[in-house]
GULODREN-256855 format. One record per residue (C-alpha): residue in three letters; x, y, z. Coordinates in steps of 0.1 Angstrom, whole numbers, padded with zeros to 4 digits, always signed. Example, Ala and Ser with C-alpha at 12.3 -4.5 7.8 and 13.67 -1.06 7.14 Angstrom:
Ala+0123-0045+0078/Ser+0137-0011+0071/
//
This chain:
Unk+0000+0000+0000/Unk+0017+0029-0009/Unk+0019+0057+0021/Unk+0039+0086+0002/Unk+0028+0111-0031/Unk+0054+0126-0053/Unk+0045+0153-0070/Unk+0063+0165-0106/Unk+0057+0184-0136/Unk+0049+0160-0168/Unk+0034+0126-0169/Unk+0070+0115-0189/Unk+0088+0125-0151/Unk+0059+0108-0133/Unk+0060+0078-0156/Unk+0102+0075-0152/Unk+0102+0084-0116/Unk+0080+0059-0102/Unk+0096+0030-0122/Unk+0128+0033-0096/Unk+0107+0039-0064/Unk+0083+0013-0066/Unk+0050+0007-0048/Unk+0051+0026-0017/Unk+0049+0054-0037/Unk+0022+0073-0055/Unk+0037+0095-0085/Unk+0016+0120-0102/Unk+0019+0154-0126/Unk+0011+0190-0117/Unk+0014+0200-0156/Unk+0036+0226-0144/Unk+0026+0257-0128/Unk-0009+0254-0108/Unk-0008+0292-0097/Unk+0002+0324-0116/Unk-0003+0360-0114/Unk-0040+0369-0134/Unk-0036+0377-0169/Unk-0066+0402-0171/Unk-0043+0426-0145/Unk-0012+0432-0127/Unk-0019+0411-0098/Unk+0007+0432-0074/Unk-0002+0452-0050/Unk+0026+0479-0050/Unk+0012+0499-0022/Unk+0017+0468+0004/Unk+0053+0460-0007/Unk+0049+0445-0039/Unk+0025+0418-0027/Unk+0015+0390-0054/Unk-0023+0380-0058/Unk-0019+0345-0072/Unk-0050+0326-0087/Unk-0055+0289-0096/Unk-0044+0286-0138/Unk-0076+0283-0151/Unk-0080+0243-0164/Unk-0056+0231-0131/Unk-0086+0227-0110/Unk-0095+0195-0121/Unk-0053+0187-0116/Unk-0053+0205-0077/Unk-0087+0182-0072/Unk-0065+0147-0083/Unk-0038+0161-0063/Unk-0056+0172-0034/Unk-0074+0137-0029/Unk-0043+0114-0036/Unk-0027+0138-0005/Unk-0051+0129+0019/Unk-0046+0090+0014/Unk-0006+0090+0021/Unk+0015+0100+0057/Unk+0042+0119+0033/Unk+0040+0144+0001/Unk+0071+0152-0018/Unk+0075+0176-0041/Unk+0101+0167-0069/Unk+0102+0201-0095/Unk+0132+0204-0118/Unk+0159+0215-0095/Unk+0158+0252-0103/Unk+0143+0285-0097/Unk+0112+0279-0114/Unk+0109+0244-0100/Unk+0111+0256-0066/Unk+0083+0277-0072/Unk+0060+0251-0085/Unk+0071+0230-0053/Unk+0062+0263-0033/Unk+0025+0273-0052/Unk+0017+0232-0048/Unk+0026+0233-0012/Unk+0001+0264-0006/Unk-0024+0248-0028/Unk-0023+0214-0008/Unk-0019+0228+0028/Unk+0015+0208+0031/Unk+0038+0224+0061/Unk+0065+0240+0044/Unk+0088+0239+0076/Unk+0089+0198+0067/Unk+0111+0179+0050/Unk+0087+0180+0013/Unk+0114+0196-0013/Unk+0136+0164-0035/Unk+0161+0171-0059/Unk+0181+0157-0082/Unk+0206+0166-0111/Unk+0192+0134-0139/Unk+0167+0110-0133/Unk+0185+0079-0132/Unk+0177+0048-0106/Unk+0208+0059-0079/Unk+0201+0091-0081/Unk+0166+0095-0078/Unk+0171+0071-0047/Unk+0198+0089-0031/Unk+0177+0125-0034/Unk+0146+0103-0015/Unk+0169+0100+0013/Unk+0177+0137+0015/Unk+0143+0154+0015/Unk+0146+0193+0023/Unk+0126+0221+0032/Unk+0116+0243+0007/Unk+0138+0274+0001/Unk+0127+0304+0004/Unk+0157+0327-0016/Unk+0150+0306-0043/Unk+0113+0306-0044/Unk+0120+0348-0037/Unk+0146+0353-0071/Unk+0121+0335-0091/Unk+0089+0354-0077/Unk+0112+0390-0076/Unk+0116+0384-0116/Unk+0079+0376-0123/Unk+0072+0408-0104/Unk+0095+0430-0122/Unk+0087+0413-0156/Unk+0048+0420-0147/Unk+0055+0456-0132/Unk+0076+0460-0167/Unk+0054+0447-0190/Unk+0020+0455-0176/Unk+0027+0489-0177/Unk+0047+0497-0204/Unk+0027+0473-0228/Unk-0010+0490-0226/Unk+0014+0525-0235/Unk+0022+0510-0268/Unk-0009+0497-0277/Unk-0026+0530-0274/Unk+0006+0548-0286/Unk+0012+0526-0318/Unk-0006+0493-0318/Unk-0025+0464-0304/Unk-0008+0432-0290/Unk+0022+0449-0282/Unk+0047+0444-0254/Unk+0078+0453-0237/Unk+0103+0432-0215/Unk+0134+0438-0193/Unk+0153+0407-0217/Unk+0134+0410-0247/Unk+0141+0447-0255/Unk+0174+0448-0251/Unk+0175+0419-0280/Unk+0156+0439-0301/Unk+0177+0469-0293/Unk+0210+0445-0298/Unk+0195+0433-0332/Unk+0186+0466-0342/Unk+0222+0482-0333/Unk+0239+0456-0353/Unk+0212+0465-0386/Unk+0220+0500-0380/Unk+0262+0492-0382/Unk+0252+0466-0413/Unk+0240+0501-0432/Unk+0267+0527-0426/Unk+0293+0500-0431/Unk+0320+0513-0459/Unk+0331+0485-0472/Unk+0370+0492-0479/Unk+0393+0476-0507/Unk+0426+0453-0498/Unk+0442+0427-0522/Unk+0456+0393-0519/Unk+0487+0380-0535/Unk+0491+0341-0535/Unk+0520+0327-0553/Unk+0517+0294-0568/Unk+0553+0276-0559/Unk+0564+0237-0571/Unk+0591+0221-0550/Unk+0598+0189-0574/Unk+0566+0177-0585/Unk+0545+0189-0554/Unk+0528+0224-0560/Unk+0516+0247-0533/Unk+0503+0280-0524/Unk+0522+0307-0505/Unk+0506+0339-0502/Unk+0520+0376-0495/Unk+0530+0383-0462/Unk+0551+0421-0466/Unk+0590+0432-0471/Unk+0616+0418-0450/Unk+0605+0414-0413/Unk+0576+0442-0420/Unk+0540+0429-0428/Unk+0523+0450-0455/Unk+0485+0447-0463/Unk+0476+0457-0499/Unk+0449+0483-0503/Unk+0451+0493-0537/Unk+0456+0477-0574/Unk+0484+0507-0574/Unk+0507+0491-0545/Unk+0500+0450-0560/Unk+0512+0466-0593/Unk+0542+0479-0576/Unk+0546+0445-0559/Unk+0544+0429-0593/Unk+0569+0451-0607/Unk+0596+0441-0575/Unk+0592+0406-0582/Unk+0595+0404-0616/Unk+0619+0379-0626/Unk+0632+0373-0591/Unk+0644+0337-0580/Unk+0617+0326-0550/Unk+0639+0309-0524/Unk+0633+0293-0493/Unk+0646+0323-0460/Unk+0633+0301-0432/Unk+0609+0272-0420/Unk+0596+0264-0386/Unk+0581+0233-0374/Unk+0563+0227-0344/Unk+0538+0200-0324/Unk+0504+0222-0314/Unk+0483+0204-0289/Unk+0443+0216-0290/Unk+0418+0207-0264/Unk+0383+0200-0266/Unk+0356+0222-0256/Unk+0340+0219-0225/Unk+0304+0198-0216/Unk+0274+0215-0231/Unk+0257+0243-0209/Unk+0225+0256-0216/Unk+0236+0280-0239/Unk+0259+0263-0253/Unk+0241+0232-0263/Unk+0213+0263-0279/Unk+0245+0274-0302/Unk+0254+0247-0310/Unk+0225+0226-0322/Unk+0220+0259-0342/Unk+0248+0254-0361/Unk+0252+0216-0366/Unk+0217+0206-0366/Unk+0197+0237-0375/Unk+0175+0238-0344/Unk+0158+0268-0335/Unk+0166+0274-0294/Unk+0133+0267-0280/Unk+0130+0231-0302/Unk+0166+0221-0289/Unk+0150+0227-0249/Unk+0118+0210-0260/Unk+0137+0178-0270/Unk+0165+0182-0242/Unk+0133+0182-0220/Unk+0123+0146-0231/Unk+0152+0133-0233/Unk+0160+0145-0194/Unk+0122+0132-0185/Unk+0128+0102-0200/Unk+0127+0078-0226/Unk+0113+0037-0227/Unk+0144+0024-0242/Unk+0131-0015-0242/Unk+0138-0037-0218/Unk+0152-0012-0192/Unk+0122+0007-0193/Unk+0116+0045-0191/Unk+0152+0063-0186/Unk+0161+0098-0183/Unk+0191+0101-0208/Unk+0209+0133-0201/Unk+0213+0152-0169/Unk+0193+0192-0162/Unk+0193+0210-0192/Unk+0194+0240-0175/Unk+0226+0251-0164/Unk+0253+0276-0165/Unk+0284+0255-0156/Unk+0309+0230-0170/Unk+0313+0212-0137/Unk+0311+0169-0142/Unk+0311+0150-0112/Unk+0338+0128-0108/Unk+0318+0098-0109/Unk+0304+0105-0146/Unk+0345+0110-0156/Unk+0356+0080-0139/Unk+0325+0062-0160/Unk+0339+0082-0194/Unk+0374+0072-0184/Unk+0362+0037-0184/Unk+0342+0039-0219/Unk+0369+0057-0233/Unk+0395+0036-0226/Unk+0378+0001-0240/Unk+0364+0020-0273/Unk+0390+0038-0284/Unk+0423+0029-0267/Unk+0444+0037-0230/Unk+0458+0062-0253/Unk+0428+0085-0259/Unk+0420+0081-0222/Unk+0432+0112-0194/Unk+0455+0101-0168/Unk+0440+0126-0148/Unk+0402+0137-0154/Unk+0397+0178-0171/Unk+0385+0200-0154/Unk+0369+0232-0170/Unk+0368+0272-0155/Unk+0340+0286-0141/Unk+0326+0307-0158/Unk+0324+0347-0141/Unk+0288+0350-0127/Unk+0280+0312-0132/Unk+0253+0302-0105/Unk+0270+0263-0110/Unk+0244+0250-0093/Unk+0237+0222-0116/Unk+0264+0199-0134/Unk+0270+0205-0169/Unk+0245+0188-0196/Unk+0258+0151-0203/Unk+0247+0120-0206/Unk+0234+0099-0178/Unk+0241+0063-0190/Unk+0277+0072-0208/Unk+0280+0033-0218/Unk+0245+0041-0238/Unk+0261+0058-0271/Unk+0240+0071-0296/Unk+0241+0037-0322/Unk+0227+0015-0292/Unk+0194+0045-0291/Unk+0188+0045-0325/Unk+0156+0022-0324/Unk+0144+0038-0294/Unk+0146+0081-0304/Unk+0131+0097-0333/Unk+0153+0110-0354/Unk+0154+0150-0336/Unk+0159+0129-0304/Unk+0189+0110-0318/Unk+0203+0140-0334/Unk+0204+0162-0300/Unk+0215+0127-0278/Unk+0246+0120-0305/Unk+0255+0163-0303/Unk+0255+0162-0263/Unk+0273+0122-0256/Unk+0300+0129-0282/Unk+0305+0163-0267/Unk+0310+0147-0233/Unk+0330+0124-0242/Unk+0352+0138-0262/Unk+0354+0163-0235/Unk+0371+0137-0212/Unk+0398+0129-0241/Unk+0434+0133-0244/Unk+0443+0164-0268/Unk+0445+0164-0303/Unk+0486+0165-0319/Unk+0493+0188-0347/Unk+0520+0191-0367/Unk+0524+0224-0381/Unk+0550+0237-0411/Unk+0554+0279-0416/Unk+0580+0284-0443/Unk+0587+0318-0456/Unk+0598+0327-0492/Unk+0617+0355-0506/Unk+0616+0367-0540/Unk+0635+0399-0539/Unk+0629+0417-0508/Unk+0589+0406-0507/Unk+0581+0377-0485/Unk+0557+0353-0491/Unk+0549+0326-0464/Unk+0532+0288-0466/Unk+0516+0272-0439/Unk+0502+0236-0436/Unk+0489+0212-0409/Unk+0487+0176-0403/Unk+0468+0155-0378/Unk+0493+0136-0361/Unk+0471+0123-0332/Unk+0437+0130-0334/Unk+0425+0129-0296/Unk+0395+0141-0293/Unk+0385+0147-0328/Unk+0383+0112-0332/Unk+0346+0118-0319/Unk+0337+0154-0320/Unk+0352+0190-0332/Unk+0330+0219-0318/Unk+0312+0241-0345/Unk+0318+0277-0352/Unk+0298+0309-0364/Unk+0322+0318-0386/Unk+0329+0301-0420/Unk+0362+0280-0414/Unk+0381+0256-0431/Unk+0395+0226-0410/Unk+0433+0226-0435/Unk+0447+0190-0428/Unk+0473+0193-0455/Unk+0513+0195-0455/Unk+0538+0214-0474/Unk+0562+0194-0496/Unk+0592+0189-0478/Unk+0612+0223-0482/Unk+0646+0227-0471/Unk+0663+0263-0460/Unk+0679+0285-0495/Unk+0660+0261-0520/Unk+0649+0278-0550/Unk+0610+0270-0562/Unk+0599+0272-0594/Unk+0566+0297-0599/Unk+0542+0284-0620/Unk+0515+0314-0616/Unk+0510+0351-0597/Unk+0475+0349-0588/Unk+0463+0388-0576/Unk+0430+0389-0561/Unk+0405+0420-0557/Unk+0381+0416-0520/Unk+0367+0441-0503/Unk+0362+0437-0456/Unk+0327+0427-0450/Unk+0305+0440-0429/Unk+0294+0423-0395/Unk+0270+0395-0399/Unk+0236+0395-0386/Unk+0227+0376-0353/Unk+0218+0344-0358/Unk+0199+0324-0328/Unk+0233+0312-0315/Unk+0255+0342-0318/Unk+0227+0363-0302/Unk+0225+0340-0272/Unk+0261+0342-0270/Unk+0263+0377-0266/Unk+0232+0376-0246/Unk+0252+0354-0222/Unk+0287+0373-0227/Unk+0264+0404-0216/Unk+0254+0386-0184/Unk+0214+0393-0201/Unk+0187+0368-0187/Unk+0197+0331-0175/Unk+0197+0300-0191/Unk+0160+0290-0188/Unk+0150+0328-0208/Unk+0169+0325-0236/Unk+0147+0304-0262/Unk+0114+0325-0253/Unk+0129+0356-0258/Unk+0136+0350-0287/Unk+0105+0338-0297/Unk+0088+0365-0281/Unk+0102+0392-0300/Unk+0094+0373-0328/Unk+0058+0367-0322/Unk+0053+0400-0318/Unk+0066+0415-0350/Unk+0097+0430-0337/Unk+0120+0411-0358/Unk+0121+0385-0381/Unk+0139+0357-0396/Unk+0155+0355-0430/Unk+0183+0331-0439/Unk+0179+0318-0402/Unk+0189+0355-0391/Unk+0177+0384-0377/Unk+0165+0420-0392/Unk+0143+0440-0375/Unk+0108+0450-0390/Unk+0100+0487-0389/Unk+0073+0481-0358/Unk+0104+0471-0339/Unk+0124+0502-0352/Unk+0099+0524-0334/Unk+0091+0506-0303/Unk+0127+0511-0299/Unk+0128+0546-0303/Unk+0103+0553-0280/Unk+0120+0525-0251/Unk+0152+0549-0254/Unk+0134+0582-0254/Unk+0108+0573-0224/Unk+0128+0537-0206/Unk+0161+0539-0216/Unk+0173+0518-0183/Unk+0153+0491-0197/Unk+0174+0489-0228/Unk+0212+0497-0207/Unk+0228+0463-0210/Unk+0246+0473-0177/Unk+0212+0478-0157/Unk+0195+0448-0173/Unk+0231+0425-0162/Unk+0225+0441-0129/Unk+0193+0432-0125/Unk+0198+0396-0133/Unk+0231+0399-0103/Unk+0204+0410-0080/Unk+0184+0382-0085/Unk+0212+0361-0078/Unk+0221+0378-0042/Unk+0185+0370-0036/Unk+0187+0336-0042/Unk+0221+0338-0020/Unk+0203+0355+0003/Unk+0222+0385+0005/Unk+0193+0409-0003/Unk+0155+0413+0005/Unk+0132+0406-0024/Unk+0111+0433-0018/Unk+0143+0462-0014/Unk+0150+0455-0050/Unk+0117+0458-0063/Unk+0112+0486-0043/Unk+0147+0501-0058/Unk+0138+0496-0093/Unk+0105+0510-0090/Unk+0115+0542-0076/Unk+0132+0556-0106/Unk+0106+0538-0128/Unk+0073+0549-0116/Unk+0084+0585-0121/Unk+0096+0575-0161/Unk+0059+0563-0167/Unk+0045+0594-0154/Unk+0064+0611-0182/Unk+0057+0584-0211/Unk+0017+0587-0200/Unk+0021+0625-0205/Unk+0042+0630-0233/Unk+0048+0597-0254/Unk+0036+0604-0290/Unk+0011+0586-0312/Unk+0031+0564-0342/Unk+0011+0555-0371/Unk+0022+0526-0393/Unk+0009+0528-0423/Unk+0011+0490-0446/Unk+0031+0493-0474/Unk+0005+0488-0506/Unk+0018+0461-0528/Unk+0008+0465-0569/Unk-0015+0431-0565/Unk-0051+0429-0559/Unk-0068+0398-0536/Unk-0078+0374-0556/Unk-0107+0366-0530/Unk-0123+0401-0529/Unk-0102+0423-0553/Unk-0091+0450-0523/Unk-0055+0462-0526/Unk-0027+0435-0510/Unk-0001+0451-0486/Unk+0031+0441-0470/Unk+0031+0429-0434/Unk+0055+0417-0412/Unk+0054+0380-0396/Unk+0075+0363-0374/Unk+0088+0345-0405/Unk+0094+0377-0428/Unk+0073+0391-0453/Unk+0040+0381-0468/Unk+0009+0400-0488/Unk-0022+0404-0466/Unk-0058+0417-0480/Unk-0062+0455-0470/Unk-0096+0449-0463/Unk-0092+0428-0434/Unk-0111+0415-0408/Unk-0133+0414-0436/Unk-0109+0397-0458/Unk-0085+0377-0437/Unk-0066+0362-0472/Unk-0030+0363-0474/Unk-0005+0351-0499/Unk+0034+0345-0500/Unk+0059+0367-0515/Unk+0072+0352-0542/Unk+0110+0358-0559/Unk+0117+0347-0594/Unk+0147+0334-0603/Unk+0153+0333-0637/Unk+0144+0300-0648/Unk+0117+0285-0670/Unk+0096+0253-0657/Unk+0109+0220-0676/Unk+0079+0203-0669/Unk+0049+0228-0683/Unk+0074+0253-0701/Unk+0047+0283-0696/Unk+0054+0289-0662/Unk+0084+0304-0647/Unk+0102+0293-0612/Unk+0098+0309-0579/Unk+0115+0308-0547/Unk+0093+0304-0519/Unk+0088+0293-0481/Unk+0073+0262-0464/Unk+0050+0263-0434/Unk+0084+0250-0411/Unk+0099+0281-0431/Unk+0121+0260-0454/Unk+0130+0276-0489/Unk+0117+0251-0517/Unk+0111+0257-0555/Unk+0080+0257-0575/Unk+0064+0270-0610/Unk+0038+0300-0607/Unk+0017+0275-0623/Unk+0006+0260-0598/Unk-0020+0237-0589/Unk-0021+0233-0626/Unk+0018+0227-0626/Unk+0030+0202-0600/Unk+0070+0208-0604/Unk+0088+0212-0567/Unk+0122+0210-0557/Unk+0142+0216-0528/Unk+0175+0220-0544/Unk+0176+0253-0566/Unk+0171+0251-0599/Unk+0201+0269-0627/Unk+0194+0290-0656/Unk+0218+0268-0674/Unk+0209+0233-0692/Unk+0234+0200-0687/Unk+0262+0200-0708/Unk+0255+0157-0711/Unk+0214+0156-0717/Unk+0205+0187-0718/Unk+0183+0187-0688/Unk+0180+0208-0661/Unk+0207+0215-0635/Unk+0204+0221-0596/Unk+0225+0234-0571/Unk+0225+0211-0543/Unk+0237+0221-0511/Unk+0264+0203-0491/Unk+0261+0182-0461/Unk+0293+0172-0438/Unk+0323+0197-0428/Unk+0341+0218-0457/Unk+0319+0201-0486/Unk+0299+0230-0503/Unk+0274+0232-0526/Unk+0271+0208-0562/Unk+0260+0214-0595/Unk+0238+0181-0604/Unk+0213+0171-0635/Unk+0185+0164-0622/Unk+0181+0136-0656/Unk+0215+0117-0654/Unk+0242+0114-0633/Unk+0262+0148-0646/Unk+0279+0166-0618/Unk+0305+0193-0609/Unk+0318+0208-0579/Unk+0312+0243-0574/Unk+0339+0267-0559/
//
C-alpha cells in the first residue's frame, strides 16, 4: 500500500520516476505551474510591498482536485520540480495549494533521473527554500510591473498586442544596433597575392605576407602593381621554416547556452526546439527492456562542472572503445565561468556506456540528433588532446616575402569523436607542405592577384545572439529560447536566412523605449538586475528592497511616457497586387517568419498570400510557367512554378538558368552536407555533376 505522493511536472517525469521507487509510492503530474499571477491585471499590490495576488491557472482545477485527494490518502507528500528557480516555485505554489507544512522535509532534488540518483535524493528530502522561491517570484514581479505597464502604452501609442520586456528589449535593441552598423558600413578595398610555388613535383600556395621582417597589407591595385613590378623575374627561395607539435583541447560539456549554439549550427534547431527535446530526453525515454530512462542530466545550467563519478565512467568507456591512449591520466576540469550560479552539473549523458548507435531504435530522429550532439560532446570532453604538426616556411623573391603554412593531424585525440562548430565560415586545413629545405629555390608556375573588399558584420543568428546575450550577463539559461521567440511573435523582428532584421514596428518601439525607458534597454542595468536576482537567491538581499529600488526611478519614467509619449502610425506598405478573394488592394506585413501580402480589407478579408521571388528559370515540366523561390510552413526555402496547382513541379534544391552539358536537362544546385563540402552542381536527368567553388 503505498503511504507517500510525489508530486512532478509532466506525466513523462511521473512515468520514469516511479519506475525506480516502486509501490510505496504514489507518483503524479502538476502540468507545471498550478498558480500564476492573473492575466486580465497586474496582480501586485505595490502599495503593500509588492504583494502577489496568485490565482488557480484556469484548467488546473480539475489537476489541484486529483492532487488534493491522492494527498489525503498518504502519511508523506514530496514535491520533486526540476531542481531550479522555477521548479522551486511550482514546489512552493503546490505546497500552498495542498496545505503541506512547508517547515517539513517535502522539497527532492536531483541533477538526472537515473535509478541511484533518484534514490539517493529520496533519502535527503529538504525544506523548501525560500531565496529561491524569492529570485524566481522577484523576476515575475519585475517582468509583470515592466510589461504590464509599459505594454498598454504602446498599444494605445502605436498598436494592439504589443509588449515590452526587461530581456526582450534589449535583444531587439542589440538586433537593431547591429542593422543600423550593417547600413553605414563602408566597405574598404585590400588585395591578396598568392604565389603558386612547385618544389619537385608537389605544387603549393604561399601567399604575401610584406618586405623583410615588416607585414604589409595591400589596399590598392596601385601598391599590388608595384609588388608585381619588385618581383618580376626574381628567383623565390626558401629564407626560413619552422616546425612545431600544437596540442588543441576539446571544448567543455554543453551548458545551456551552449548546447542552444550549437544545435543551431550543426543541426539547425531553433533554441526553443533544442530545450523542447532536451526536456524529453532528461524526462525520460522507454528504451526497451530497461524501461523509461532519463538520458541526459538538467538541461538548464550555466556551468561546465562533471562530477567525478560521470569521468571516472567516461574514463572507463573511453579507454575500452577507443584505446588507453585517448584516455586522461587525470580527469579535465573546466573554469568557471564569471557570474556562473554552477548550481547544476554541466549537460551530459546519464548512461555514458548508452552511445548514440545502441538508441537508434528507441529516439526519433530529432531525439537521436540532440543525444549524438551532447554524448559525443562529453566524451570527447574527457579525451586526451589532439597533436598537430604544423610547417610555416617563408619565401623570398627579392625583398617581398611570401609565407606557406600547412597542418597535419598527427594524433587526433578528441577529434576522433567530435570537433566543436563555429559561427564563422572555417576551413579545418589538414594538409602539409612538400618537404622544403632552408635556401631552395622553387619554381613559380603562376602570380595569382585577387580584388576583396572587408565585410561588414553579420547578422545575429539564434546562437551568436544568445552568445552575446550570455557574454552580456542578459537573462539566464531558462529565458533565452522564449525571448527570442517572443520578440518574434510580436513582430519585432524576423527571420531571414535563419537570421535576424528587424521590421520597422520594432524600429519604433525602440525609439520610444530609449526616449521614455532607456534603463530598460542599458545592458549594464538589465546584467545588474539579473546579479540582483542572484544575491537574492544567495540571500544576500531582500526581495522586496529590489523591487522597491527599481521601481523608484521607474514609476516616475511612466509618469512622463503617460504624459508626453507620442502617437506612431504605421501605415502598410501597398503592394501593386489585388486579392484574388475580394479584389481589395494586397499590402506588405511583417510575420515572425518575414514578409507576406495580406488583403487591406481585413477582418473582412483575412486572405494572405506569399511573396514570391523569381529566379530566372523557366519550368521544364509545363514550359509556360516560370520558377519561384518560396517558403514552407516550417519556413524551409523550396522551389516551384507559378503555375501552380495546374503545374506540380517542386524542388528543394535550386534550380540553374543553365541546361546539362551531357542531356540537356536541367541542372540544380544542391547544397552540401558534412564539414568543408559545399554546394554541387547536379542534372537532375543523369548522373552529370560538378563541384562548385
Amino acid at each position: 500500500m503505498a503511504d507517500s505522493l510525489v508530486i512532478v511536472e509532466s506525466p513523462a517525469k511521473a512515468k520514469t520516476i516511479g519506475k525506480y521507487l516502486g509501490k510505496k509510492y504514489i507518483v503524479k503530474a502538476s502540468m507545471g505551474h498550478v498558480r500564476d499571477l492573473p492575466k486580465s491585471q497586474m496582480g501586485v499590490d505595490i502599495k503593500k510591498g509588492f504583494e502577489p495576488k496568485y490565482i488557480t491557472i484556469r484548467g488546473k482545477g480539475d489537476v489541484l482536485k486529483e492532487l488534493r485527494d491522492a494527498s489525503r490518502k498518504v502519511k508523506h507528500v514530496y514535491l520533486a520540480a526540476d531542481p531550479d528557480r522555477e521548479g522551486e516555485a511550482i514546489a512552493w505554489h503546490l505546497a500552498h495549494s495542498l496545505n503541506i507544512d512547508q517547515d517539513q522535509p517535502c522539497r527532492v532534488v536531483f541533477n538526472e533521473i537515473t535509478k541511484q540518483a533518484v534514490k539517493e535524493a529520496f533519502k535527503h528530502p529538504r525544506k523548501i527554500d525560500m531565496d529561491l522561491v524569492n529570485a524566481q517570484q522577484t523576476r515575475r514581479i519585475l517582468d509583470r510591473l515592466v510589461g504590464y505597464n509599459i505594454s498598454p502604452l504602446l498599444w494605445k501609442k502605436v498598436k494592439k498586442g504589443l509588449s515590452a520586456g526587461r530581456v526582450q528589449s534589449v535583444a531587439v535593441k542589440l538586433i537593431i544596433d547591429r542593422e543600423k552598423e550593417i547600413n553605414s558600413f563602408v566597405p574598404e578595398e585590400y588585395w591578396s597575392v598568392t604565389a603558386h610555388l612547385k618544389a619537385g613535383k608537389e605544387t603549393f600556395e604561399a601567399k604575401f605576407y610584406g618586405y623583410g621582417t615588416e607585414k604589409v597589407e595591400l589596399k590598392s591595385e596601385a601598391e599590388v602593381k608595384e609588388l608585381l613590378q619588385r618581383i618580376e623575374g626574381k628567383p623565390y627561395v626558401v629564407a626560413e621554416i619552422k616546425k612545431r607539435e600544437r596540442k588543441r583541447n576539446p571544448a567543455a560539456p554543453f551548458t545551456t547556452s551552449s548546447l542552444q549554439q550549437e544545435a543551431a549550427r550543426k543541426l539547425n534547431f531553433r533554441a526553443a526546439k533544442t530545450m523542447m527535446i532536451a526536456q524529453q530526453l532528461y524526462e525520460g525515454i522507454d528504451i526497451g527492456e530497461e524501461g523509461t530512462v532519463g538520458l541526459i542530466t538538467y538541461m538548464r545550467t550555466d556551468s561546465t562542472r562533471v562530477s567525478p563519478v560521470a569521468q571516472e565512467e567516461a574514463k572507463k568507456y573511453i579507454t575500452e572503445e577507443y584505446g588507453v591512449e585517448y584516455a586522461l591520466a587525470k580527469p579535465r576540469q573546466f573554469g568557471k565561468k564569471e557570474g556562473a550560479q554552477d548550481a547544476h552539473e554541466a549537460i551530459r549523458p546519464t548512461l555514458i556506456h548508452k552511445d548514440p548507435a545502441s538508441l537508434k531504435a528507441y529516439l526519433s530522429r530529432d531525439q537521436l540528433k540532440l543525444y549524438r550532439l551532447i554524448w559525443e560532446r562529453f566524451i570527447a570532453s574527457q579525451m586526451a588532446p589532439a597533436v598537430l604538426d604544423t610547417v610555416t616556411a617563408d619565401i623570398v623573391a627579392g625583398d617581398a616575402v611570401f609565407r606557406a603554412s600547412g597542418s597535419q593531424v598527427k594524433f587526433p585525440g578528441f577529434m576522433k569523436v567530435y570537433v566543436e562548430g563555429t559561427d564563422d565560415v572555417q576551413k579545418e586545413e589538414d594538409k602539409m607542405l612538400p618537404p622544403l629545405e632552408a635556401k631552395q629555390e622553387l619554381a613559380l608556375e603562376e602570380i595569382e592577384p585577387k580584388q576583396h573588399f572587408t565585410q561588414p558584420p553579420p547578422r545575429y543568428s539564434e546562437a551568436r545572439l544568445v552568445k552575446t546575450l550570455e557574454e552580456l550577463g542578459i537573462g539566464r539559461p531558462s529565458t533565452y529560447a522564449p525571448t527570442l521567440e517572443t520578440i518574434q511573435k510580436r513582430g519585432y523582428v524576423a527571420l531571414q536566412d535563419r537570421r535576424f532584421v528587424p521590421t520597422e514596428l520594432g524600429e519604433i518601439v525602440l525609439e520610444l523605449m530609449e526616449e521614455f525607458f532607456p534603463e530598460i534597454l542599458d545592458t549594464k542595468f538589465t546584467a545588474k538586475m539579473e546579479d540582483e536576482l542572484d544575491h537574492i537567491e544567495e540571500g544576500k538581499v531582500q526581495w522586496d528592497k529590489v523591487l522597491e529600488e527599481f521601481y523608484e526611478g521607474f514609476s516616475k519614467r511612466l509618469e512622463v511616457a503617460e504624459k508626453y509619449m507620442r502617437e506612431v502610425e504605421i501605415k502598410d506598405e501597398v503592394a501593386d497586387i489585388m486579392c484574388d478573394k475580394c479584389g481589395s488592394p494586397m499590402v506588405y506585413k511583417v510575420g515572425r517568419y518575414g514578409k507576406f501580402l495580406a488583403c487591406s480589407a481585413f477582418p473582412e478579408c483575412r486572405n494572405t498570400m506569399p511573396i514570391v521571388k523569381e529566379i530566372g528559370v523557366n519550368c521544364p515540366k509545363c514550359e509556360t510557367g516560370q520558377i519561384v523561390e518560396r517558403k514552407s510552413k516550417k519556413n524551409r526555402i523550396f522551389y516551384g512554378c507559378t503555375n501552380y496547382p495546374n503545374c506540380d513541379f517542386v524542388s528543394w534544391d535550386k534550380p540553374l538558368p543553365r541546361a546539362c552539358p551531357k542531356c540537356g536537362n536541367m541542372l540544380v544546385e544542391k547544397k552540401g552536407k558534412g564539414k568543408n563540402k559545399g554546394p554541387t552542381v547536379q542534372c537532375l536527368a543523369c548522373d552529370y555533376q560538378e563541384e562548385t567553388s
